[in-house]
N, C-alpha and C positions, 0 to 999 in steps of 0.2 A: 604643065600649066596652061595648054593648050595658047599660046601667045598672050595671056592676059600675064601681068606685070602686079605682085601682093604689090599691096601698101601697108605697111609698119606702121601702126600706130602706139606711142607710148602710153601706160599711165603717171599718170602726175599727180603727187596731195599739193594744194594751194599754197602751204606754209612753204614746201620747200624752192615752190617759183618765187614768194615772196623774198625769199632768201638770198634767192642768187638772183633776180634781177629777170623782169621778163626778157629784155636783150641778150642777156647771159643763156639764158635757158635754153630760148630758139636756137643759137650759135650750136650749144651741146650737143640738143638734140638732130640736131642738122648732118654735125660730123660722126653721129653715131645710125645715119641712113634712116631717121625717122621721119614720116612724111604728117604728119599727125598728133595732136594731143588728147586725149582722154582724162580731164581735168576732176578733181573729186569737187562734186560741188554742195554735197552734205555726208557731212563723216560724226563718225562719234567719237570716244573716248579710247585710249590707246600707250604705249609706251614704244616710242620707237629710238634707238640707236642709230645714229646718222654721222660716219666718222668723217664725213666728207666736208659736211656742213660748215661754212666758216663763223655763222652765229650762235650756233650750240650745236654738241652732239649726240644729248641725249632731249627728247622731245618730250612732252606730251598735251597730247591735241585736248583743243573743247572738245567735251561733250554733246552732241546732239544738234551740231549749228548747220548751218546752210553757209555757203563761202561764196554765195551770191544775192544778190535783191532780188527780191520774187516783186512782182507788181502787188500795191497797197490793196487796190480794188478786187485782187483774187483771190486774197488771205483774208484778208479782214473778214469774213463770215463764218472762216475755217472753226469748228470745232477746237480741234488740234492745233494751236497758233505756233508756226515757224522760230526756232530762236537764231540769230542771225552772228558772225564770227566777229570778233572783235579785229580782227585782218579788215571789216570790211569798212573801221572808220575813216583811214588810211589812200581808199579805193576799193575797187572791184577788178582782181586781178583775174578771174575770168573774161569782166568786156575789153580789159586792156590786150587778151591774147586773140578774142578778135577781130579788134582794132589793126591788128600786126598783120590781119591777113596773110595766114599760113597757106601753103599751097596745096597742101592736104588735106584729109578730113578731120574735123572738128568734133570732136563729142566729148561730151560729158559721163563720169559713173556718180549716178548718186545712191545712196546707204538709203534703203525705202524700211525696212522693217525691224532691224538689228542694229544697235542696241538703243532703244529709247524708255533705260532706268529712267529717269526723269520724269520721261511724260507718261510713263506708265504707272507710276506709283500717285500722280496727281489724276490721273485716269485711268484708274481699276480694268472699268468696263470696257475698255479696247484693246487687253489685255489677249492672250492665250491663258488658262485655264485647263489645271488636270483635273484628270476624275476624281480626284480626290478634293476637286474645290479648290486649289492653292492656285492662286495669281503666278504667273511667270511673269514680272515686272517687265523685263529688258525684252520683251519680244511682242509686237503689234500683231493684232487677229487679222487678216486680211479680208474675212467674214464682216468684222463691222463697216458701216458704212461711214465713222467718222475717219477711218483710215485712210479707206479709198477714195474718199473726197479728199485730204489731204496729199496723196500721192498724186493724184489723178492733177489738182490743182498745180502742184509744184512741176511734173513733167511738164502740163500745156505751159505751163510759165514759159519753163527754158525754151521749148523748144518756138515760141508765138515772140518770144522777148530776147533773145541772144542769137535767132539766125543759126542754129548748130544745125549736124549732117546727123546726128542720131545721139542715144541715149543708152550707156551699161548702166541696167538697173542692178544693182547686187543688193542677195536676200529677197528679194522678191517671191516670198513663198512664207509656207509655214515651216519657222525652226525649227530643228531640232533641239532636245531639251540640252544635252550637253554642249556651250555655244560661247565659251569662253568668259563667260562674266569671272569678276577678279573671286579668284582664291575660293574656286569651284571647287567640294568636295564632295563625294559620295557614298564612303566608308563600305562600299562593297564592289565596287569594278561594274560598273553596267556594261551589259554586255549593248548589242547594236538593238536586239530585241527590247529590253528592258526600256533602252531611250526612244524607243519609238512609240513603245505605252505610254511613256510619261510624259510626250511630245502630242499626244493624240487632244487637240483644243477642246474643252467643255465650258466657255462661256455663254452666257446669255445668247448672244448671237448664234453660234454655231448651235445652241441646241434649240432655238425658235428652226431655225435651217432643214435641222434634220428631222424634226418633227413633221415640218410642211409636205419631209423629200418621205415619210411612210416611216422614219426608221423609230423604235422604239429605246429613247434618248434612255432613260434609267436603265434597260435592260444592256443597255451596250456599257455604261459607266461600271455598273454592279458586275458585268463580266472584267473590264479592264483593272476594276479595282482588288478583285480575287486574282487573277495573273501576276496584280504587282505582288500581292501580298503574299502569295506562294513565292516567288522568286527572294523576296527580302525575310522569308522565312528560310529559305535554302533548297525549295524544294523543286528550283529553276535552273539552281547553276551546277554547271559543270565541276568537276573535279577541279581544277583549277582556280575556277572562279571562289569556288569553296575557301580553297589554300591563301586566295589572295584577300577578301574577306576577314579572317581570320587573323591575318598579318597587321593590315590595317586597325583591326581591335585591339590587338595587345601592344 
């Protein structure tokens, strides 16, 4: 460790501090050697089992909210308008923790790309997009610039408006296609190959992108879309994949 000394920092989702008590929390996370919280401050939808919990033990969160105030004057022009937690009429259990001035560092994770069903089926166009033209609802282009002005706004938020030591952005990237939305099915086993065809974004945005960058946008969709199409013809998978295929049809 060459004499330097980690710091432990925990993650936290806001309902469950709201649960037990921001005093409560601190106490826990104190006798369990945490120097630190890493607080979720936008999450999505989910089912979580929580046997600990003394107000419920089975959960399930909003979908797509923020579990903090962003400033009025930095949203309000947003494209993409912020939805905020219903936790949040109650308080803001992020400035109460701090207010507590912890002795450690302070950050935030917030959910940038994954899953925003919601705002993507009211906004097509800021979507991911296979070759084959289908919208992937629950996953944000990071190509468009309504995106990244909304990601972009909500970081400078926390970090100009709540005083934090840093920020886990998770999903900050392009998804991949298999990414947990409920009651995902595929009827043929994709393989890692297969989801990375189907993950490859062709919206508006990324094909103006790729157009500007030399690439010839139709001949690369017309290639992705023969690859899928041999594969879901059979002429991709493996023995195995074949067998499992097969299974899942009858």
């Amino acid at each position: 460790m060459n004499g330097k000394t980690m710091e432990a920092t925990i993650w936290a989702y806001t309902w469950d501090v709201v649960a037990i008590g921001i005093s409560r929390f601190l106490d826990l996370i104190k006798v369990a050697g945490m120097l630190g919280v890493s607080l979720a401050t936008a999450y999505h939808a989910g089912l979580f089992l929580i046997p600990h919990n003394s107000n419920y033990r089975v959960y399930f969160p909003e979908d797509e909210v923020l579990y903090f105030r962003p400033s009025l004057e930095r949203t309000k022009r947003l494209a993409l308008q912020p939805r905020l937690s219903r936790l949040l009429q109650v308080g803001e259990p992020l400035r109460e923790l701090i207010d507590e001035d912890i002795a450690g560092p302070q950050s935030q994770f917030l959910v940038c790309v994954h899953p925003q069903y919601g705002a993507g089926c009211i906004n097509p166009d800021v979507v991911l997009w296979t070759a084959y033209g289908d919208p992937l609802y629950y996953s944000l282009c990071l190509s468009n610039s309504k995106v990244t002005e909304y990601l972009v706004t909500l970081l400078g938020d926390l970090s100009a408006t709540h005083g934090i030591d840093a920020v886990d952005a998770e999903s900050l990237n392009f998804l991949n296609y298999p990414h947990g939305f409920h009651h995902e099915k595929d009827f043929v086993g994709l393989s890692a190959k297969t989801s990375f065809l189907l993950s490859i974004c062709s919206c508006e945005t990324c094909q103006q992108k790729a157009r500007v960058a030399g690439i010839d946008v139709e001949h690369v969709r017309t290639l992705v879309q023969r690859r899928l199409d041999d594969i879901f013809n059979g002429e991709g998978f493996s023995v195995q994949e074949r067998r499992y295929g097969r299974l899942l049809m009858t």
